[in-house]
N, CA, C, O and CB atoms as a CASP TS submission, in Angstrom:
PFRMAT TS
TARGET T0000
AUTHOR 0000-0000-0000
METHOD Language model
MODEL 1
PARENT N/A
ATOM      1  N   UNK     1     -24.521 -13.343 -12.193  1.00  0.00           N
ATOM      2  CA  UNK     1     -23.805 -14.298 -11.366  1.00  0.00           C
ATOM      3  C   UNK     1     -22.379 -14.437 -11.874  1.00  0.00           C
ATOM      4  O   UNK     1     -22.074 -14.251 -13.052  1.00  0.00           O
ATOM      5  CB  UNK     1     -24.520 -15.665 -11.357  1.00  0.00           C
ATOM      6  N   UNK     2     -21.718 -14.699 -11.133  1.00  0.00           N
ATOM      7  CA  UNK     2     -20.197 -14.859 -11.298  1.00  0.00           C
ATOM      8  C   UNK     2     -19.658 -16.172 -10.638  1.00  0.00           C
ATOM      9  O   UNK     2     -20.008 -16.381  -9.476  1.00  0.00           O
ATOM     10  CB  UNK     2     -19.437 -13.602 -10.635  1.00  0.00           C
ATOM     11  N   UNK     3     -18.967 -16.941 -11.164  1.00  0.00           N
ATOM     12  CA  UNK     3     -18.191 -18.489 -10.695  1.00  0.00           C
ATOM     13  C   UNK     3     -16.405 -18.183 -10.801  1.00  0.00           C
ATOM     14  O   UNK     3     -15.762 -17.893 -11.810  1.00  0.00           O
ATOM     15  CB  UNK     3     -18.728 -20.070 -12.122  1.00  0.00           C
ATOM     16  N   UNK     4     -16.038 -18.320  -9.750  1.00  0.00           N
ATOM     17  CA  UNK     4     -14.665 -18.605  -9.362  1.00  0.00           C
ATOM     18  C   UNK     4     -14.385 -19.946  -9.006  1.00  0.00           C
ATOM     19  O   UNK     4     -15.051 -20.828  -8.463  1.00  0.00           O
ATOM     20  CB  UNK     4     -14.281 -17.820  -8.307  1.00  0.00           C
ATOM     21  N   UNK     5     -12.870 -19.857  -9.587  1.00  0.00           N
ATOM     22  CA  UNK     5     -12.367 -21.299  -9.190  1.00  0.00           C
ATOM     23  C   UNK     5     -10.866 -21.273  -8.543  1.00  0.00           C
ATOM     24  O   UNK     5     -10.005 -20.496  -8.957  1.00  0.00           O
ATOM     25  CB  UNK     5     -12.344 -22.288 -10.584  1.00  0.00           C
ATOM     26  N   UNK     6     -10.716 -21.903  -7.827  1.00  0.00           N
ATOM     27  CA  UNK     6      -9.823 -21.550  -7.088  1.00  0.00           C
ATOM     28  C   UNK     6      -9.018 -23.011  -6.364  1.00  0.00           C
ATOM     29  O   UNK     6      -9.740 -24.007  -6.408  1.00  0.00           O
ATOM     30  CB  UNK     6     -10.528 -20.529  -6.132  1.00  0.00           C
ATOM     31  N   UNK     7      -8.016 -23.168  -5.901  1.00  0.00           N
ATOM     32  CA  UNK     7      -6.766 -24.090  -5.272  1.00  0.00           C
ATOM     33  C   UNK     7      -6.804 -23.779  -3.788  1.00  0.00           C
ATOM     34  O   UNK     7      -6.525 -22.700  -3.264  1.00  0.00           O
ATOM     35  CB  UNK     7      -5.124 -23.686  -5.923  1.00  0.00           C
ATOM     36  N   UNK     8      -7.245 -25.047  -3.118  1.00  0.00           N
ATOM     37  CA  UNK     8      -6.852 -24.650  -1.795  1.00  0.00           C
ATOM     38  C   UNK     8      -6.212 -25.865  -1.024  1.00  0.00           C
ATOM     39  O   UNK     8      -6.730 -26.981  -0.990  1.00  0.00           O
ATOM     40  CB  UNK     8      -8.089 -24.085  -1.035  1.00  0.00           C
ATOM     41  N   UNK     9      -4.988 -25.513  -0.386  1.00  0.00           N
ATOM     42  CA  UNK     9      -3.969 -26.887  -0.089  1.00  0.00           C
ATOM     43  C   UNK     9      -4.159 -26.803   1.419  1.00  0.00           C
ATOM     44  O   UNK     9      -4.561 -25.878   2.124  1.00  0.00           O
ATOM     45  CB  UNK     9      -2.065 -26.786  -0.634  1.00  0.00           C
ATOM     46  N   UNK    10      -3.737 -28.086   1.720  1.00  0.00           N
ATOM     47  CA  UNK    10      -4.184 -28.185   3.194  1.00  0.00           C
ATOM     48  C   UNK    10      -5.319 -29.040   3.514  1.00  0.00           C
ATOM     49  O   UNK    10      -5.429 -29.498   4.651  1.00  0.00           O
ATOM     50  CB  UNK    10      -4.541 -26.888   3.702  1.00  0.00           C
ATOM     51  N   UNK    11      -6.040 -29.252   2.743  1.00  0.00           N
ATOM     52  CA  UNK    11      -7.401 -29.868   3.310  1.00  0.00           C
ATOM     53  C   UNK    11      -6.853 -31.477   3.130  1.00  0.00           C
ATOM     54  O   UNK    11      -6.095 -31.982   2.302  1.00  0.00           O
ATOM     55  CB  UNK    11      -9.066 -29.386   2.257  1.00  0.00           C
ATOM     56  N   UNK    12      -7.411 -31.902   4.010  1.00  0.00           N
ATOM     57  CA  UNK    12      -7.371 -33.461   4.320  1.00  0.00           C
ATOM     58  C   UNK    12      -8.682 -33.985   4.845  1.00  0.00           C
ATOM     59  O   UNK    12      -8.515 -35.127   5.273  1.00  0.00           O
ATOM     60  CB  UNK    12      -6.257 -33.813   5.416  1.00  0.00           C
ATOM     61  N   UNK    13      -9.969 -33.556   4.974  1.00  0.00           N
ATOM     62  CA  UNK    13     -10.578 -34.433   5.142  1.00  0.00           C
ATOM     63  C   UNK    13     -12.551 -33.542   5.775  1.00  0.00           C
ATOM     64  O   UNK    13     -12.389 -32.409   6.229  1.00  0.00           O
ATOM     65  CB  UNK    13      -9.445 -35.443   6.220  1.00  0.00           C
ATOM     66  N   UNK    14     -13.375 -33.807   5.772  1.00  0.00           N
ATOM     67  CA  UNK    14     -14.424 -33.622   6.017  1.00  0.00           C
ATOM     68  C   UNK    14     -15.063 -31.807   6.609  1.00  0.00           C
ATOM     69  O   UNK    14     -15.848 -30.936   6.234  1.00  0.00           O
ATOM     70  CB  UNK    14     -14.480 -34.768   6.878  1.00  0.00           C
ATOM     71  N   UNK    15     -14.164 -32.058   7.644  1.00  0.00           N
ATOM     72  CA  UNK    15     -13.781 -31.078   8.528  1.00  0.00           C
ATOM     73  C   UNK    15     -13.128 -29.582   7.866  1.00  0.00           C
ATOM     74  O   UNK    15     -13.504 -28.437   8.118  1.00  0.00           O
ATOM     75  CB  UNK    15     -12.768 -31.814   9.427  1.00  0.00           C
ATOM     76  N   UNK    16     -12.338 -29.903   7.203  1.00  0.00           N
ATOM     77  CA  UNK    16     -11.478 -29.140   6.292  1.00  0.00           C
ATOM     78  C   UNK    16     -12.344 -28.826   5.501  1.00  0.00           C
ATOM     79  O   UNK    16     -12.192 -27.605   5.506  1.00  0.00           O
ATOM     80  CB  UNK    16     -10.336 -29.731   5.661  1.00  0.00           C
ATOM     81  N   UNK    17     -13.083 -29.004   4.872  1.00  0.00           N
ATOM     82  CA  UNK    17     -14.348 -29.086   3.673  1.00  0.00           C
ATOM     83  C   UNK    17     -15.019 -27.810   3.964  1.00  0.00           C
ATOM     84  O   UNK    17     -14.923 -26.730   3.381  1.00  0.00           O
ATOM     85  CB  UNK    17     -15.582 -30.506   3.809  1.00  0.00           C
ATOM     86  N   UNK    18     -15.837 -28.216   5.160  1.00  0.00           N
ATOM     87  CA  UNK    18     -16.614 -26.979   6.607  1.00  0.00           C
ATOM     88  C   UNK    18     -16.378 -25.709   6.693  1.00  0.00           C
ATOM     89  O   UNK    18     -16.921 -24.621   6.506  1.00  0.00           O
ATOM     90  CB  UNK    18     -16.176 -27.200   8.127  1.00  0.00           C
ATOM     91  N   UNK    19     -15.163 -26.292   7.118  1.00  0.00           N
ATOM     92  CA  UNK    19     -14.765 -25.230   7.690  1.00  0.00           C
ATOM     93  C   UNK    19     -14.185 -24.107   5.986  1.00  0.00           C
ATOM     94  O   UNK    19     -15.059 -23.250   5.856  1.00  0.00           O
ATOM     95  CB  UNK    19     -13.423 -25.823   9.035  1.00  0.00           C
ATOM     96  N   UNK    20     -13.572 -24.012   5.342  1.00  0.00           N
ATOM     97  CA  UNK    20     -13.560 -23.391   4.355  1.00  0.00           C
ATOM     98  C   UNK    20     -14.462 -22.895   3.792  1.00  0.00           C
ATOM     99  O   UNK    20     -14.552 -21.708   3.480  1.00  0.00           O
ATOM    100  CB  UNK    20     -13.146 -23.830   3.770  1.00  0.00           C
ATOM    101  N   UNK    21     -15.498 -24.034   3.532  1.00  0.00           N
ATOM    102  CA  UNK    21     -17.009 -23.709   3.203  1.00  0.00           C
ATOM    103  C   UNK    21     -17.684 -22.401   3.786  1.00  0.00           C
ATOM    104  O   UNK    21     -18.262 -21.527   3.139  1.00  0.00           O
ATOM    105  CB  UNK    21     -17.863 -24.875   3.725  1.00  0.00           C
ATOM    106  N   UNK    22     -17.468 -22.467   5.234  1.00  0.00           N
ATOM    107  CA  UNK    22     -17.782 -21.623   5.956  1.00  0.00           C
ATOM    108  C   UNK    22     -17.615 -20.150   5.829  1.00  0.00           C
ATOM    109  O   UNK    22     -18.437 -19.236   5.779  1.00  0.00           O
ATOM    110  CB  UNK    22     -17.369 -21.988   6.785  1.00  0.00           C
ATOM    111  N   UNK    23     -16.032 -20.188   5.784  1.00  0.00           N
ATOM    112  CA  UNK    23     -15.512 -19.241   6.123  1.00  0.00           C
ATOM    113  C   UNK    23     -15.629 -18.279   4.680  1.00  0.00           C
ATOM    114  O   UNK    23     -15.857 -17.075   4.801  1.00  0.00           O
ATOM    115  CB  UNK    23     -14.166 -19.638   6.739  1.00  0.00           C
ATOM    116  N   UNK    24     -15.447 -18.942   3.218  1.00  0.00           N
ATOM    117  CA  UNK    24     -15.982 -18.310   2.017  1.00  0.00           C
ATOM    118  C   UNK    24     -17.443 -18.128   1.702  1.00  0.00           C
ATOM    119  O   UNK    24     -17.730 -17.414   0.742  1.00  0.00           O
ATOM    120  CB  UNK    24     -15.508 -18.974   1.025  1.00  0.00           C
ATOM    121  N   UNK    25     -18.399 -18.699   2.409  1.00  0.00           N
ATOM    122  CA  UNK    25     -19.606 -18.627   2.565  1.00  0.00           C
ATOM    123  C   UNK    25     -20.316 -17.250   3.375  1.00  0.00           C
ATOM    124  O   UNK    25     -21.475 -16.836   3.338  1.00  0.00           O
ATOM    125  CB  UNK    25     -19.818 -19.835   3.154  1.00  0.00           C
ATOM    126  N   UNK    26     -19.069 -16.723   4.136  1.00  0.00           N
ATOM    127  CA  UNK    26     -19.445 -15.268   4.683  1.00  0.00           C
ATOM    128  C   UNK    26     -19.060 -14.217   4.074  1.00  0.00           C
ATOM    129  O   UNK    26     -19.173 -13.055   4.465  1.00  0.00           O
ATOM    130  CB  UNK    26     -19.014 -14.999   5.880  1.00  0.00           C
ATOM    131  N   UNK    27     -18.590 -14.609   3.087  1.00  0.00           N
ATOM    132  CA  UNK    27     -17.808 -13.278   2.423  1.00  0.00           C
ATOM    133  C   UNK    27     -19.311 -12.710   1.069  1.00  0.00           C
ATOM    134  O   UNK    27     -19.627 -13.212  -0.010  1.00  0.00           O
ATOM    135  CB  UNK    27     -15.722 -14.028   1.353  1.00  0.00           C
ATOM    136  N   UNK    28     -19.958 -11.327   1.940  1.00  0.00           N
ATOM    137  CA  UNK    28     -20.530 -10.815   1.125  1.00  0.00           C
ATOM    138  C   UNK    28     -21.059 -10.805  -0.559  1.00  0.00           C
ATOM    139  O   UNK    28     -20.238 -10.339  -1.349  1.00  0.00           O
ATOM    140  CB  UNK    28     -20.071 -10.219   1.419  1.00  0.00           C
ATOM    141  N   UNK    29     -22.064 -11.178  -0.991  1.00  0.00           N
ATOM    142  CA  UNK    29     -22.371 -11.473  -2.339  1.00  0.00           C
ATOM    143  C   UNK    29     -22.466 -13.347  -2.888  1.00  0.00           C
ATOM    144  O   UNK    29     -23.061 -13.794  -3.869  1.00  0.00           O
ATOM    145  CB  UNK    29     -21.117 -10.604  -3.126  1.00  0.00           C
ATOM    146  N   UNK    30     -21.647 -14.113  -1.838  1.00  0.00           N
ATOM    147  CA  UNK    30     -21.549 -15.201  -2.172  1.00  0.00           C
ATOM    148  C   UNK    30     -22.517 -15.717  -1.982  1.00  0.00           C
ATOM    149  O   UNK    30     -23.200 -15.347  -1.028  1.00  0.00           O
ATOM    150  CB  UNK    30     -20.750 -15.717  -1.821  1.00  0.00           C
ATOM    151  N   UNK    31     -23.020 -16.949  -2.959  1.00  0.00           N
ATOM    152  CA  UNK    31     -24.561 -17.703  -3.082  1.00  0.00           C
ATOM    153  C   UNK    31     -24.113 -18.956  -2.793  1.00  0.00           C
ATOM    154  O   UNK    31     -24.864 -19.799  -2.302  1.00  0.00           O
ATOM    155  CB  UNK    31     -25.462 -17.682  -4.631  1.00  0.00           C
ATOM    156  N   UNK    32     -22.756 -19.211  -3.090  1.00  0.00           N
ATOM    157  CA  UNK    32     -22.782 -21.270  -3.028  1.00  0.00           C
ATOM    158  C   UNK    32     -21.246 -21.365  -3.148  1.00  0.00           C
ATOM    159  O   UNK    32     -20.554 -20.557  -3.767  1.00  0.00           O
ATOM    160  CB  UNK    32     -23.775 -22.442  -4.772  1.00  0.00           C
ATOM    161  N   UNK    33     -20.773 -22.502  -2.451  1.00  0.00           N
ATOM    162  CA  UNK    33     -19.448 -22.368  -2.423  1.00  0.00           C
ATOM    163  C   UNK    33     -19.212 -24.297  -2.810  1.00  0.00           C
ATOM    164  O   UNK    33     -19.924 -25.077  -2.179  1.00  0.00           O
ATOM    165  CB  UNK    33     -18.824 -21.552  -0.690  1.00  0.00           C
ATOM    166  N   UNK    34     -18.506 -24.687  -3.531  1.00  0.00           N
ATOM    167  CA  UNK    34     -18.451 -25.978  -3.360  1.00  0.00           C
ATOM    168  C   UNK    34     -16.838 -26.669  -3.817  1.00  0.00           C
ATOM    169  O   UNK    34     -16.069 -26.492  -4.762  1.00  0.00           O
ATOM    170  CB  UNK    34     -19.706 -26.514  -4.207  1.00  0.00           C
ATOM    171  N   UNK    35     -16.836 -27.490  -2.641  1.00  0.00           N
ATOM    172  CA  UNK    35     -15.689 -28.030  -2.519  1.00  0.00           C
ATOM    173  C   UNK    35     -15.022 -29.281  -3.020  1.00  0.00           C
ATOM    174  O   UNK    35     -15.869 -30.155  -2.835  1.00  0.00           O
ATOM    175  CB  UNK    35     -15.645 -28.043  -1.554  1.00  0.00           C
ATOM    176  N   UNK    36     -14.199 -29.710  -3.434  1.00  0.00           N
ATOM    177  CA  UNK    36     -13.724 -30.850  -3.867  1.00  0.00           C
ATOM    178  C   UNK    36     -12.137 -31.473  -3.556  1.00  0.00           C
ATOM    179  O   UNK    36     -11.037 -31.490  -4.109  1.00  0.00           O
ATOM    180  CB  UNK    36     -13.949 -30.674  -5.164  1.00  0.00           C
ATOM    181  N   UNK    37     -12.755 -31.947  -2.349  1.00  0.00           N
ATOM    182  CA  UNK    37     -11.377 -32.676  -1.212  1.00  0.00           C
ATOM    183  C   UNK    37     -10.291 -33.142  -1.885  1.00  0.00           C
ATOM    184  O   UNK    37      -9.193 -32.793  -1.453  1.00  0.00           O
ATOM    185  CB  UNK    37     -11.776 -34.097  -0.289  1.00  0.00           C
ATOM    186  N   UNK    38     -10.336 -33.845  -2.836  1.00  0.00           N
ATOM    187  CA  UNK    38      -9.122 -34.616  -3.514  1.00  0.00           C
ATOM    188  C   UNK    38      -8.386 -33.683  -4.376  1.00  0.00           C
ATOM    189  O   UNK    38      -7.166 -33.782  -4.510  1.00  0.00           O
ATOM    190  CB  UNK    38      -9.588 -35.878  -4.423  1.00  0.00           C
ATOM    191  N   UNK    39      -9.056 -32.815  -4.942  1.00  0.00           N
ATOM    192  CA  UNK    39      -8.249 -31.938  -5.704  1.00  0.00           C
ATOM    193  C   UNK    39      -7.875 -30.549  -5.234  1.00  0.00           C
ATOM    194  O   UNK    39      -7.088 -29.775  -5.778  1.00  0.00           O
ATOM    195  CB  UNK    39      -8.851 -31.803  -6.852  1.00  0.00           C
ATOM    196  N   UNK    40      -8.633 -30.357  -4.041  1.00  0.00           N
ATOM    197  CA  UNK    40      -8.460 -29.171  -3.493  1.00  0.00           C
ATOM    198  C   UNK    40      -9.459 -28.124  -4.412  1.00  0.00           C
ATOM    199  O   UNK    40      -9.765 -26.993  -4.035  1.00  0.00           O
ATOM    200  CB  UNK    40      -6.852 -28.838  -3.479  1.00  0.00           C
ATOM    201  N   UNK    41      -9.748 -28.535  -5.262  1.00  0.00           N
ATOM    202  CA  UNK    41     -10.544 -27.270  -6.422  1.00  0.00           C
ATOM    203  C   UNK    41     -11.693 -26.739  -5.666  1.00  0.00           C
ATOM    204  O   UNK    41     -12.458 -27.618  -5.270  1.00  0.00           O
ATOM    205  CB  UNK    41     -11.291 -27.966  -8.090  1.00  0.00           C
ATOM    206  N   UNK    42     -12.064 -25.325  -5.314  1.00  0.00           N
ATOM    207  CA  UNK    42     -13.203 -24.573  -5.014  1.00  0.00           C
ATOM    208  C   UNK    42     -13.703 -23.385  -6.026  1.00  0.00           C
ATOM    209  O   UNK    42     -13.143 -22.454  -6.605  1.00  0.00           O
ATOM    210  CB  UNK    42     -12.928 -24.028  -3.726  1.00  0.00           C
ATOM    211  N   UNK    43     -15.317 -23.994  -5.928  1.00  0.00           N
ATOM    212  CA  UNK    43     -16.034 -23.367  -6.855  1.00  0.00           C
ATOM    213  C   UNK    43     -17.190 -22.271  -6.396  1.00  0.00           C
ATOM    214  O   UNK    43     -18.395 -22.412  -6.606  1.00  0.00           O
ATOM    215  CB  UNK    43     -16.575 -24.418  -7.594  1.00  0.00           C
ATOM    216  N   UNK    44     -16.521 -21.073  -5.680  1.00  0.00           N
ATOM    217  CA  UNK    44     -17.261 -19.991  -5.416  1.00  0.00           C
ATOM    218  C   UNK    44     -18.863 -19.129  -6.621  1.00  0.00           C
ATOM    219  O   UNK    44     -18.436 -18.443  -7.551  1.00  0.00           O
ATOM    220  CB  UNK    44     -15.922 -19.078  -5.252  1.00  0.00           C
ATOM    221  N   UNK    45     -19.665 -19.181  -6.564  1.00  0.00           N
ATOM    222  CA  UNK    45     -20.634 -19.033  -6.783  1.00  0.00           C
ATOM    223  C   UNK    45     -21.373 -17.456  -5.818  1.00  0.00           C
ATOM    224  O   UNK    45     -22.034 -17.436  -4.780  1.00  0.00           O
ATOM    225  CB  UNK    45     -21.069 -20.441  -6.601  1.00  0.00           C
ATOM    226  N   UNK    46     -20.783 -16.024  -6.926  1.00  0.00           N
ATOM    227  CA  UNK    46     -21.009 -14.898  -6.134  1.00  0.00           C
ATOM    228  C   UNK    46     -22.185 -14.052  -7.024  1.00  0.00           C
ATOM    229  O   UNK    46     -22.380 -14.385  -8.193  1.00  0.00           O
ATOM    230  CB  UNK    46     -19.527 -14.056  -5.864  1.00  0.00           C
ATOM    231  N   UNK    47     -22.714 -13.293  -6.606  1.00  0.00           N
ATOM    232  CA  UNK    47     -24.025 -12.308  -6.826  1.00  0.00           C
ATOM    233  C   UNK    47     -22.711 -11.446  -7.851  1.00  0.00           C
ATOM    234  O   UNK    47     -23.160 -10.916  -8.868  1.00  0.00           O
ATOM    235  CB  UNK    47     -25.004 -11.263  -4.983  1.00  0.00           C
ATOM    236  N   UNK    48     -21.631 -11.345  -7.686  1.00  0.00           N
ATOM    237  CA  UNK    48     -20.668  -9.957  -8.507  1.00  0.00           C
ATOM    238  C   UNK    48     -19.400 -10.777  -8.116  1.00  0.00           C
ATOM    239  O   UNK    48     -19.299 -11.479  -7.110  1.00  0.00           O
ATOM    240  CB  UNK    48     -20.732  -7.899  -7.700  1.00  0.00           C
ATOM    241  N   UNK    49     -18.346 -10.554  -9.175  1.00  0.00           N
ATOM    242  CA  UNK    49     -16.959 -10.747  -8.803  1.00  0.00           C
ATOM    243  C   UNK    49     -16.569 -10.526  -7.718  1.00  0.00           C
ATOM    244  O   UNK    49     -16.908  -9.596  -6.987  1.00  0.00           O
ATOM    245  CB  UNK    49     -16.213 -10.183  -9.400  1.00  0.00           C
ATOM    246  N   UNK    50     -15.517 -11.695  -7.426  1.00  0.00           N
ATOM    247  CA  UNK    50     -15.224 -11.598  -5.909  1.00  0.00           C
ATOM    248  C   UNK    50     -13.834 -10.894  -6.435  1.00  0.00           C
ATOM    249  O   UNK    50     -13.411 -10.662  -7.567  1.00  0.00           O
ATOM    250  CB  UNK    50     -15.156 -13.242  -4.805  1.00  0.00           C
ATOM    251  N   UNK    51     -13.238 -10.622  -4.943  1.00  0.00           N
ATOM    252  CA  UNK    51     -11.957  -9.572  -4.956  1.00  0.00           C
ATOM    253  C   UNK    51     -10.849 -10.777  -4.080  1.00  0.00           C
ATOM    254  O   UNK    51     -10.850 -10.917  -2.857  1.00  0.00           O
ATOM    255  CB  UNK    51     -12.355  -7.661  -3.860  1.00  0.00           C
ATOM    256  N   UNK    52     -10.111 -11.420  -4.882  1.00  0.00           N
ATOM    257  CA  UNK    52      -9.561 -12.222  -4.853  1.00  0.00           C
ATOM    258  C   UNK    52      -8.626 -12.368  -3.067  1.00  0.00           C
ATOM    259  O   UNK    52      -8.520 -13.452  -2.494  1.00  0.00           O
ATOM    260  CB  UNK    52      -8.923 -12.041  -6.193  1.00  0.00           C
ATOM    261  N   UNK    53      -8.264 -11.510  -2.694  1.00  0.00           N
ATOM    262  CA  UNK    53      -7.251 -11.074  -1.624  1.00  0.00           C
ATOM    263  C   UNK    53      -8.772 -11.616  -0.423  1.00  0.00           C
ATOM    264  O   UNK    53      -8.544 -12.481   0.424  1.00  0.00           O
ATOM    265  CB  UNK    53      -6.497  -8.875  -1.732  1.00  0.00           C
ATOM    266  N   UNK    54     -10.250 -10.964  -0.535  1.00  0.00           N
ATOM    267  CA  UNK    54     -11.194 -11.820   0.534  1.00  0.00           C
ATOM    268  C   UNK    54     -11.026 -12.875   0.307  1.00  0.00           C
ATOM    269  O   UNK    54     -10.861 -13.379   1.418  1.00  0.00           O
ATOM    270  CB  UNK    54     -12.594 -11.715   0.599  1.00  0.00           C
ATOM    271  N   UNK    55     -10.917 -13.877  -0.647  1.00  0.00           N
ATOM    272  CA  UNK    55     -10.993 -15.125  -0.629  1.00  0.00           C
ATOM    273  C   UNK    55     -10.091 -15.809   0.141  1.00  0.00           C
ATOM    274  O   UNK    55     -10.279 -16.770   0.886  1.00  0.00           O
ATOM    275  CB  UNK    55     -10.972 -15.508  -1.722  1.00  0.00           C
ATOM    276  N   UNK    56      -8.660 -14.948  -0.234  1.00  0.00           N
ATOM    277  CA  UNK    56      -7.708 -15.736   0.118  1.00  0.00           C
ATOM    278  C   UNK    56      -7.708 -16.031   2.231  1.00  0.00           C
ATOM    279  O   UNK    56      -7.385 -16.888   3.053  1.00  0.00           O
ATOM    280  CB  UNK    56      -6.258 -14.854  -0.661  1.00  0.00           C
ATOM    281  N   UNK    57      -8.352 -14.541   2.162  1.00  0.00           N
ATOM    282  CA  UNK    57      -8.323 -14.119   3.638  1.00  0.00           C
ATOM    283  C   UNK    57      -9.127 -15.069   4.369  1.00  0.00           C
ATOM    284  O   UNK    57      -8.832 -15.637   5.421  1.00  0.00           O
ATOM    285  CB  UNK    57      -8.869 -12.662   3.899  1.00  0.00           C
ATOM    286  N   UNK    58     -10.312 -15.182   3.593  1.00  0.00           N
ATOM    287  CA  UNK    58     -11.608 -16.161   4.510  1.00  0.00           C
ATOM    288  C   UNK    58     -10.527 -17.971   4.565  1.00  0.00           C
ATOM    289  O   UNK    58     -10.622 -18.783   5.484  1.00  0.00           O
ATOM    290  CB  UNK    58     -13.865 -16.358   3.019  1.00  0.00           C
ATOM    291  N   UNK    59      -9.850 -18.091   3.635  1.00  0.00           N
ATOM    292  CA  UNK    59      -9.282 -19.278   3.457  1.00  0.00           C
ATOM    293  C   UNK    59      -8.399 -19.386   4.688  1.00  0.00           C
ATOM    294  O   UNK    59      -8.460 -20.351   5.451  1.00  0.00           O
ATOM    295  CB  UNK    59      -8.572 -19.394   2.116  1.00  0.00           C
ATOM    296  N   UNK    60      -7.529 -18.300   4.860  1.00  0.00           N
ATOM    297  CA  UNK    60      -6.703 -17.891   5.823  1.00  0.00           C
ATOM    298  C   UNK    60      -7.423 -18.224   7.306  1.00  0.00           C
ATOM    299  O   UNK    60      -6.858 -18.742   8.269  1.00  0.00           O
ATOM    300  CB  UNK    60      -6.384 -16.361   5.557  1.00  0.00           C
ATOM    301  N   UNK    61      -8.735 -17.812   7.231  1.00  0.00           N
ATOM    302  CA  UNK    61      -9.401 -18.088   8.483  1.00  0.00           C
ATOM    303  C   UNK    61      -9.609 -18.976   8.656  1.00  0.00           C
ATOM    304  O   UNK    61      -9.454 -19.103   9.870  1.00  0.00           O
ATOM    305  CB  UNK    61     -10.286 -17.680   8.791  1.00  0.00           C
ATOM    306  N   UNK    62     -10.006 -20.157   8.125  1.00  0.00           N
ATOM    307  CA  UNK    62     -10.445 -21.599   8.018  1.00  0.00           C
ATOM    308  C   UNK    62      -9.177 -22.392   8.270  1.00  0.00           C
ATOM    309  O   UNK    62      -9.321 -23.564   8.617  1.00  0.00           O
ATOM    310  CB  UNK    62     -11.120 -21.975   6.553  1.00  0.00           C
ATOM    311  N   UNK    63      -7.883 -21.872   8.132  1.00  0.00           N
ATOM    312  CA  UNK    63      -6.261 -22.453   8.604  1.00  0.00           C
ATOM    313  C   UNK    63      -5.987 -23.195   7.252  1.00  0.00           C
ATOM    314  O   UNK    63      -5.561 -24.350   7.240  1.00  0.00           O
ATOM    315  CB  UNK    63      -6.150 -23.734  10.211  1.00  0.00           C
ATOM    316  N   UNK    64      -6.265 -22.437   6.046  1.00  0.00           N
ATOM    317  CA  UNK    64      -5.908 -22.946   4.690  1.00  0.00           C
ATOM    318  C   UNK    64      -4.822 -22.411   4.003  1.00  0.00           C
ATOM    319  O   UNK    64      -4.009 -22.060   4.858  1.00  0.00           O
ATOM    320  CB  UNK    64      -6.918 -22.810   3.859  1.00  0.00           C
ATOM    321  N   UNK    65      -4.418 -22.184   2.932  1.00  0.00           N
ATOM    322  CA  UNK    65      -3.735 -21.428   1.655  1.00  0.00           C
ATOM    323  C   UNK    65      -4.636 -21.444   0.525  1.00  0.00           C
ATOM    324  O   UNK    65      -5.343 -22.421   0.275  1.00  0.00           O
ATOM    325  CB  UNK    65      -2.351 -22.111   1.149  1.00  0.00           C
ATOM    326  N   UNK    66      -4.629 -20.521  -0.073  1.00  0.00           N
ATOM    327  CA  UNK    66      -4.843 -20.585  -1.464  1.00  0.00           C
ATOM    328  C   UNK    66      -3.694 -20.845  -1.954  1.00  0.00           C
ATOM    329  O   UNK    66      -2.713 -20.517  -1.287  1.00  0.00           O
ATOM    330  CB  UNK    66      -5.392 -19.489  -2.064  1.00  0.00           C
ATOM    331  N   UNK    67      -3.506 -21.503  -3.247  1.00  0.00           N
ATOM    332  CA  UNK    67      -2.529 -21.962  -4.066  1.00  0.00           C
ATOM    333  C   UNK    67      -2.146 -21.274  -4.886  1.00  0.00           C
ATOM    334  O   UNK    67      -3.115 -21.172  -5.638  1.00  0.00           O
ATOM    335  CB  UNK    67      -2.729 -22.879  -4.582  1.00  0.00           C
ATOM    336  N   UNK    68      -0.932 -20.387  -5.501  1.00  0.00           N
ATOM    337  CA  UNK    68      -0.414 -19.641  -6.239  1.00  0.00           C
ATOM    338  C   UNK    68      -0.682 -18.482  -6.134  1.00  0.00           C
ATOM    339  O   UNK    68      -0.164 -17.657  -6.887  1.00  0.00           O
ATOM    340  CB  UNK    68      -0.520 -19.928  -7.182  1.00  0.00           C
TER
END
C-alpha cells in the first residue's frame, strides 16, 4: 500500500469534498481517498504509487488545483 498527501485549493464546502473524492477515487489502484475541507489536505490511499500528473488531472476534473 502506498499513502499520498496532497494540497487541493478551491474547495469550499461539502460538494467540493465529492466531487474530488470522486474524481481521485477513479484513478486506477486507488483504495480510499480522504478529504479535509479546512485545510484542503488529501490523503490518497493506492494499491502502488500514484503518478502524480493523474492526480493532478482527476483534481482538474472535479474544477480543483492541486497546490504547488
Amino acid at each position: 500500500m502506498s499513502e499520498n498527501s496532497y494540497t487541493v485549493t478551491g474547495m469550499t464546502c461539502e460538494h467540493c469534498v465529492a466531487s474530488v473524492t470522486e474524481e481521485i477515487g477513479e484513478i486506477d489502484g486507488v483504495c480510499d481517498v480522504r478529504v479535509d475541507l479546512p485545510t484542503g489536505a488529501v490523503t490518497v490511499i493506492s494499491t502502488a504509487p500514484l503518478d502524480e500528473g493523474r492526480v493532478r488531472a482527476a483534481v482538474a476534473e472535479a474544477g480543483y488545483e492541486l497546490a504547488g
